[in-house]
C-alpha positions in Angstrom: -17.9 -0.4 0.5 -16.0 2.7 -0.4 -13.2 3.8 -1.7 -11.7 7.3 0.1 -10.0 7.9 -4.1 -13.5 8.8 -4.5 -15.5 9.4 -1.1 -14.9 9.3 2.8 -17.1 8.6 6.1 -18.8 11.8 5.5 -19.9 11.3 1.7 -20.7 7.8 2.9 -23.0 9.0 5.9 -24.6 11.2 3.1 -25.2 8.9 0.6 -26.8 6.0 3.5 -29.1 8.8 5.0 -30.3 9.5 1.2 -30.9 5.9 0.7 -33.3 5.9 3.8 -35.1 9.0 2.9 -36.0 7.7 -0.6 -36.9 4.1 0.6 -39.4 5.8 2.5 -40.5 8.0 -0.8 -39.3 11.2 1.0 -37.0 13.8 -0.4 -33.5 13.2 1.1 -32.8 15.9 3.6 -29.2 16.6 1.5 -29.0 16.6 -2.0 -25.2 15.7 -2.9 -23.0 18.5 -4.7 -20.4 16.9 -6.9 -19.2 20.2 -8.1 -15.5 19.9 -8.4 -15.1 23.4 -9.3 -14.7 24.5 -5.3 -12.2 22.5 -5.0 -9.9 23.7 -7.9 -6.7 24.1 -7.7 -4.7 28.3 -7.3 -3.3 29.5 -10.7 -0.3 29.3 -9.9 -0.1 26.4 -7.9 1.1 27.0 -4.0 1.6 25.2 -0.4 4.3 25.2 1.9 6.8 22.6 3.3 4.3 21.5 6.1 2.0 19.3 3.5 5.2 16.4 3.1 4.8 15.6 7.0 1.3 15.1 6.4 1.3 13.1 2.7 3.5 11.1 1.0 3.9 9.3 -2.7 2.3 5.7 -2.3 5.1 3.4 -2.9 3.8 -0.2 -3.1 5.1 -2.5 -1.0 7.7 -5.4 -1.3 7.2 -9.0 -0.5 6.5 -8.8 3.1 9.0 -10.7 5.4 8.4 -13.7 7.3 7.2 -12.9 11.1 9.0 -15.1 13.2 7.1 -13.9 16.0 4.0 -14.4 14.7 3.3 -18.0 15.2 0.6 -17.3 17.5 -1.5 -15.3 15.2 -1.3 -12.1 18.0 -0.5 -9.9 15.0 -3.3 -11.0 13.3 -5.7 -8.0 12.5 -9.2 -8.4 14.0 -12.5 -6.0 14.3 -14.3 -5.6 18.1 -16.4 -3.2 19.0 -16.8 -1.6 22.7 -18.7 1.3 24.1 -17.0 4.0 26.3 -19.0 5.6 28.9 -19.4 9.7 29.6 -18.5 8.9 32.8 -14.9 7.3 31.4 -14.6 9.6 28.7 -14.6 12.6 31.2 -12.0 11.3 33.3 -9.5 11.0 30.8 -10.4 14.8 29.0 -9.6 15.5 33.1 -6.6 13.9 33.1 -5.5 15.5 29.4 -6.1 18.8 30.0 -4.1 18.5 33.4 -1.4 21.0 31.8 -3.9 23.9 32.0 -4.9 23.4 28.4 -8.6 22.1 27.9 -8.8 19.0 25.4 -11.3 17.9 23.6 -12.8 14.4 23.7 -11.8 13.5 21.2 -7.6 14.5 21.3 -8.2 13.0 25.3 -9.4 9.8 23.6 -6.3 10.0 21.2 -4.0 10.3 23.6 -5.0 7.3 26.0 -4.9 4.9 22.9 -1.8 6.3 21.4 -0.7 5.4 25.2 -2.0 2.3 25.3 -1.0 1.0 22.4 2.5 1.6 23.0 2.5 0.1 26.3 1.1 -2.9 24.7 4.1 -3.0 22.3 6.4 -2.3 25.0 4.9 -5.5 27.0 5.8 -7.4 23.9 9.1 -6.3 24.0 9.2 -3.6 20.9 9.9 -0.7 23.6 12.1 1.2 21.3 10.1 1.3 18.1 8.2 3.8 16.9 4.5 4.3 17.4 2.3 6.6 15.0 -1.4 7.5 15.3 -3.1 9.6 12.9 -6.3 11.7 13.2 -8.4 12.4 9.7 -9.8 16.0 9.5 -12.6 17.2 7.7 -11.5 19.9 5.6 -15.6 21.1 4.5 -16.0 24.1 6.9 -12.4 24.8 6.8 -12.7 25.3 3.3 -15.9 27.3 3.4 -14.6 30.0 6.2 -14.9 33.6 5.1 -16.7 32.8 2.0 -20.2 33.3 2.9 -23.5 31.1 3.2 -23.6 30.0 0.0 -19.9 28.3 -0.1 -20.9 26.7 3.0 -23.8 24.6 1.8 -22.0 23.8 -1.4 -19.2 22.3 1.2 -21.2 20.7 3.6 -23.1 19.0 0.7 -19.9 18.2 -1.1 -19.4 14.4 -2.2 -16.2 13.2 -2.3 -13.1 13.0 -0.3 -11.8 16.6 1.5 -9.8 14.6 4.0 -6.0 15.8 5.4 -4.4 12.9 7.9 -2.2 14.9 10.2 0.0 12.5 12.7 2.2 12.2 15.2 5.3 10.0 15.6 6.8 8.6 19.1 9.1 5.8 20.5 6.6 3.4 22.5 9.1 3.8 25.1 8.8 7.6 25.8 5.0 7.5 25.4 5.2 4.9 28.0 6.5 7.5 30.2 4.7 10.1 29.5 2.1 11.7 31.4 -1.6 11.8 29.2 -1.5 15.6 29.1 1.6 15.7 27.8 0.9 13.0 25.0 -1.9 15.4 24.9 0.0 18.2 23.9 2.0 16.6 21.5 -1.7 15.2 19.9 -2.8 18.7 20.2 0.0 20.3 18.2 0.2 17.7 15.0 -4.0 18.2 14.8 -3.5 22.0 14.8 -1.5 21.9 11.5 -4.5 20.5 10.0 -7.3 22.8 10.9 -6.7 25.6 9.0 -8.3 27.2 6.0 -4.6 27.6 4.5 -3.7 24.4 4.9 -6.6 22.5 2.8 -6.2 25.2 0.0 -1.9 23.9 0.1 -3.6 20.3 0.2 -5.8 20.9 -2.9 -2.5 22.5 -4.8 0.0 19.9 -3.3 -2.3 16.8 -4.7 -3.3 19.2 -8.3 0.6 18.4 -8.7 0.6 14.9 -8.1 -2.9 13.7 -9.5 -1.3 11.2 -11.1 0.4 9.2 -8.5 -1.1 7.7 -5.7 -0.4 9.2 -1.7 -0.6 8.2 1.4 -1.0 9.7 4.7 2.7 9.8 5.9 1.9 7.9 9.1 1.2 4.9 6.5 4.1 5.4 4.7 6.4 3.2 6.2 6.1 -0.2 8.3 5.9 1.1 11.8 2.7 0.6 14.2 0.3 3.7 12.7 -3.0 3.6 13.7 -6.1 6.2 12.3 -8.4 7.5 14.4 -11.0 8.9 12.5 -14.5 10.7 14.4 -18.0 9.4 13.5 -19.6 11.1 16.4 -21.6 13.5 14.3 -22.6 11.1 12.0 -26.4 10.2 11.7 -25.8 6.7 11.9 -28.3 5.6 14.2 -30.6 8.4 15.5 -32.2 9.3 12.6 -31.9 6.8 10.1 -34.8 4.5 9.1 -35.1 2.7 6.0 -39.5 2.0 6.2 -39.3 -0.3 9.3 -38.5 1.7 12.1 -35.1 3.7 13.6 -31.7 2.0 13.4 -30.8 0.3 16.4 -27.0 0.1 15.6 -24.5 1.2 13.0 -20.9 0.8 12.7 -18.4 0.8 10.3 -16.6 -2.3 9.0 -12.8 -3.1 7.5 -13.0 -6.4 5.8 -10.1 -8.5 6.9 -7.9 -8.2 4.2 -6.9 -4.8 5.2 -3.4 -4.7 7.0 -3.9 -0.7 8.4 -5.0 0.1 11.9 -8.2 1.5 12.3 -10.5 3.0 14.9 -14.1 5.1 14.3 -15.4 6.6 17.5 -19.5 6.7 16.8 -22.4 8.3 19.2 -24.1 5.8 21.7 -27.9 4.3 20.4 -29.0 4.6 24.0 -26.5 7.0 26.2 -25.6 10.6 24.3 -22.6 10.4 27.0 -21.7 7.9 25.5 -19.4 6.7 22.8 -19.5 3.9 20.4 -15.8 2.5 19.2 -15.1 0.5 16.5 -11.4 -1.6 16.2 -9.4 -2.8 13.5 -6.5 -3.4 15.6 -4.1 -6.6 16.0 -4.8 -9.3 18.4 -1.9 -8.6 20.5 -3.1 -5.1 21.4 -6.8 -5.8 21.7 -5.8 -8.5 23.8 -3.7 -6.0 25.8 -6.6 -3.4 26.1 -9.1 -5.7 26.9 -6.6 -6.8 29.9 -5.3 -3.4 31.2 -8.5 -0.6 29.9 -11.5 -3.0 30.7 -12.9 -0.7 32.7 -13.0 2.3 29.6 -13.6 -0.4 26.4 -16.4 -2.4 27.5 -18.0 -4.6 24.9 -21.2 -3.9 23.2 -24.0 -6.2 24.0 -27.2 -6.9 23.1 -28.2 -5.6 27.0 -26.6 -2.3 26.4 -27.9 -1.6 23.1 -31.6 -2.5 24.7 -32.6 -4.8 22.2 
């Protein structure tokens, strides 16, 4: 386990790679960098407005209230994992860039289970509630842009956390009626603020300021349905790793059970590189909903597709 105070999925990834190189007495192909001095703060101290929609001060939570709706454990959290195929993953990048704009995978991906999660609340009768999903960025090469060859392996080396959480905020009933490029645009324009060198360096002032209190990404702020999507695609999690006994034949991610947030990690495929691995943290009620209504994009991973 780890906690993203002091590390996140990319650190992680580093650290597990490492850990098979050396069990197999070879030198690890990245040798960590915990220099905090690239990430220092500006003398003075500077950001803009833009950082409070992304972060907010961590205020603990009161005694949760009683679900009276929840007697049939559907908002139970539970963990499933399901592969996507290339061929379903294309369709919907189709279908999201259908505005003229070309999305990526991964803000098609986005959009369909920001869409599909508020259908499923809608179906259970919370139409006109809000619905947040959050994308976490890596801010390494953002950071490193313009600085030459040497600030770029110091960043992409870097062990800790150099994460921003940028999100987007809509009623499940207007996502409900939106098309998937729209919903696509709107996902398009709350990632953009968070892919900029300036924004990282406002990040690393903003939180300089506030190192003694803990934040939270502003989609997790409050008790609406959020959900993080977070990308693992790039991570070597199964295609190079081998700890003495042969390749890894799967690798995902895990939230224990006790953790009430949302979560989803997209991961590459063991045995398609069309495809996509994805890993749930979700409530019954909308897994149960997905399973029902987007078999035929989640598909659960079996021993048969994984070839073993």
């Amino acid at each position: 386990m780890f906690d993203h105070r002091a590390a996140d999925g990319y650190s992680a990834n580093m650290f597990i790679s490492s850990w098979a190189d050396i069990a197999r007495a070879e030198t690890p192909s990245m040798l960590p960098s915990f220099q905090r001095s690239i990430l220092n703060p500006r003398c003075p101290t500077t950001y803009t407005s833009s950082i409070d929609d992304v972060f907010a001060l961590f205020e603990p939570p009161t005694k949760p209230d009683l679900d009276q709706n929840n007697n049939d454990g559907d908002n139970a959290l539970i963990n499933r994992v399901y592969y996507i195929e290339g061929e379903q993953l294309n369709k919907i990048q189709l279908l999201a860039s259908e505005n003229g704009s070309r999305r990526s995978k991964l803000e098609s991906f986005t959009s369909f289970l920001w869409k599909i999660v508020a259908l499923s609340m809608d179906d259970g009768g919370d139409r006109n509630k809000l619905c947040n999903v959050a994308l976490a960025v890596d801010g390494r090469s953002r950071l490193s842009e313009g600085d030459g060859e040497e600030k770029e392996k110091l960043m992409a080396s870097h062990f800790g956390n150099v994460l921003s959480m940028p999100s987007g905020s809509k009623i499940s009933q207007d996502l409900k009626e939106m098309s998937l490029s729209n919903i696509a645009t709107e996902v398009h324009e709350f990632l953009q603020t968070a892919t900029t060198k300036d924004h990282f360096l406002d990040l690393i002032d903003w939180v300089e300021e506030r190192r003694s209190k803990p934040l939270v990404a502003i989609a997790f702020a409050s008790k609406e349905t959020s959900v993080m999507i977070s990308s693992g695609t790039r991570f070597h999690i199964m295609d190079k790793m081998d700890f003495g006994w042969g390749k890894v034949v799967f690798g995902s991610c895990h939230v224990p059970s006790g953790r009430e947030d949302c979560y989803v990690m997209t991961l590459p495929s063991p045995t398609n590189n069309n495809d996509w691995i994805v890993y749930m943290h979700l409530p019954m009620k909308h897994m149960t909903y997905i399973e029902s209504h987007a078999s035929q994009m989640f598909k659960p991973l079996t021993s048969d597709y994984l070839k073993i």
